[in-house]
N, C-alpha and C positions, 0 to 999 in steps of 0.2 A: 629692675634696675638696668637700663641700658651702659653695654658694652662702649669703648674708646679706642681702637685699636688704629696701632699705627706700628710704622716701621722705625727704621735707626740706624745708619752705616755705627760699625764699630771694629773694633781690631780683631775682632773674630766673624765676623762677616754681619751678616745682614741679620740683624733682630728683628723681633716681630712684640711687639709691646702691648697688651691688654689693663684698662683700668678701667674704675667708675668713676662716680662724682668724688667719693672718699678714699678708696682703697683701690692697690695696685694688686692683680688677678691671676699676670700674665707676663710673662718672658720665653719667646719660644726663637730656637735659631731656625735660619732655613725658609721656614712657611708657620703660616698662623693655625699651627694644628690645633689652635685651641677652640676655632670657631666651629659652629655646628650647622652643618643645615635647617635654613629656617632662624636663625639666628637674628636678632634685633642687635644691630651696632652700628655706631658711626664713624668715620673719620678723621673728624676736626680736632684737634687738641683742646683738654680741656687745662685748668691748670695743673692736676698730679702729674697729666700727659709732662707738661714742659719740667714739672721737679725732678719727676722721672729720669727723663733725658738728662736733663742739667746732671743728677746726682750720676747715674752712668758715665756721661761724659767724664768730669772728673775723678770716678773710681777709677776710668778707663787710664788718664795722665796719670797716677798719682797722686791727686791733689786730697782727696778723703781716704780713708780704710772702712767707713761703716758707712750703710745708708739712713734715713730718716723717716722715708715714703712709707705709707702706712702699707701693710699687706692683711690680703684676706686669702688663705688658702682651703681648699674642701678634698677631704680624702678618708680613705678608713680614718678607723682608731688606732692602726698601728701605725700608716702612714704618717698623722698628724705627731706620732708618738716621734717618730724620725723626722721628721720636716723641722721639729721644734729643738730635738738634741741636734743637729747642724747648725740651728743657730748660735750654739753654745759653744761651737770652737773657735776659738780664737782667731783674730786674722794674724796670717803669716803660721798658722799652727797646721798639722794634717794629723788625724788618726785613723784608724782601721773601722772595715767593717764591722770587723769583732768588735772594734770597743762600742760603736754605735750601737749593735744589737745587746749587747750585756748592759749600757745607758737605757736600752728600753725596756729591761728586765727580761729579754729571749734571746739568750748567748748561742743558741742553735741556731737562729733566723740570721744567719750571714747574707744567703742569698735573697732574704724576703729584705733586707737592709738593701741592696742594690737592685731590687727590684721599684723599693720605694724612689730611693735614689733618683733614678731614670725616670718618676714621675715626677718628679719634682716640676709646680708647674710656673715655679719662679725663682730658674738657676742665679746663680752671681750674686745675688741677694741671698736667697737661701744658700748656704756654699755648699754644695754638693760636690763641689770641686776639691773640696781638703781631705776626702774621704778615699784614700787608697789601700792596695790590699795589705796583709799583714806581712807582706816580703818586703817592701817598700814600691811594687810596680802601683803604675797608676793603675790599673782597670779601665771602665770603661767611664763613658761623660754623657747624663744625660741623653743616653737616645741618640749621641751624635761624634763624632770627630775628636779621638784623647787629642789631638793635638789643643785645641780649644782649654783643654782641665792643664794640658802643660804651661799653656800661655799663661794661664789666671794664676798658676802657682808660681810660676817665674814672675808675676809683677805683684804676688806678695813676699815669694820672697827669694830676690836675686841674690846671686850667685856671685 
């Protein structure tokens, strides 16, 4: 199944957006670390590309709280065990590592929780963003800049 990859100005800098014909793969900031050498991809937008967009877009104004776009994510079994309890928090909610890893039944696994985290390979949808430590700091965001995890928490929920 060929890759669709395209880019996206947003309020956090430059996205990098990965889909197929059905399912959305791919949200990476920065650069498309998700393509491989050797890799078969195109371009062009297809139509999830533009729903894509469109739903970001307006997650990015306020205009939605949830997205629609289908996703397909590939990771361990613990990963997919954590990929799937983030989607379960609330918007405008945040919990702990600790809660996440006791959600997945390994209340020890804090750091293997933020280690998934950080893989996460479809941030803002998947909200990786709601997940800070148990002081109330944020921690880290995905592989990239807390300022990013503060933004997304400030436009769920201002202050």
């Amino acid at each position: 199944m060929q890759l669709c990859v395209n880019e996206m100005e947003s309020p956090l800098g430059k996205l990098y957006l990965g889909v197929t014909e059905d399912v959305v793969r791919h949200i990476a900031y920065d650069e498309a670390t998700f393509l491989q050498v050797g890799m078969d991809f195109r371009t062009e937008e297809n139509e999830l590309m533009r729903r894509l967009k469109d739903e970001l877009s307006a997650f990015f104004i306020g205009e939605i709280n949830s997205f629609t776009v289908p996703l397909e994510v590939r990771g361990t079994d613990f990963q997919m065990k954590v990929w799937q309890s983030l989607q379960q928090i609330p918007y405008g909610a945040v919990v702990s590592y600790k809660d996440i890893a006791e959600w997945v039944g390994s209340p020890k696994a804090v750091r293997a929780v933020g280690q998934a985290n950080r893989a996460n390979p479809i941030p803002i949808i998947i909200p990786c963003h709601r997940v800070i430590q148990a002081g109330g700091k944020l921690g880290g965001y995905n592989g990239s800049d807390v300022d990013r995890k503060r933004w997304l928490l400030n436009r769920e929920m201002p202050f």
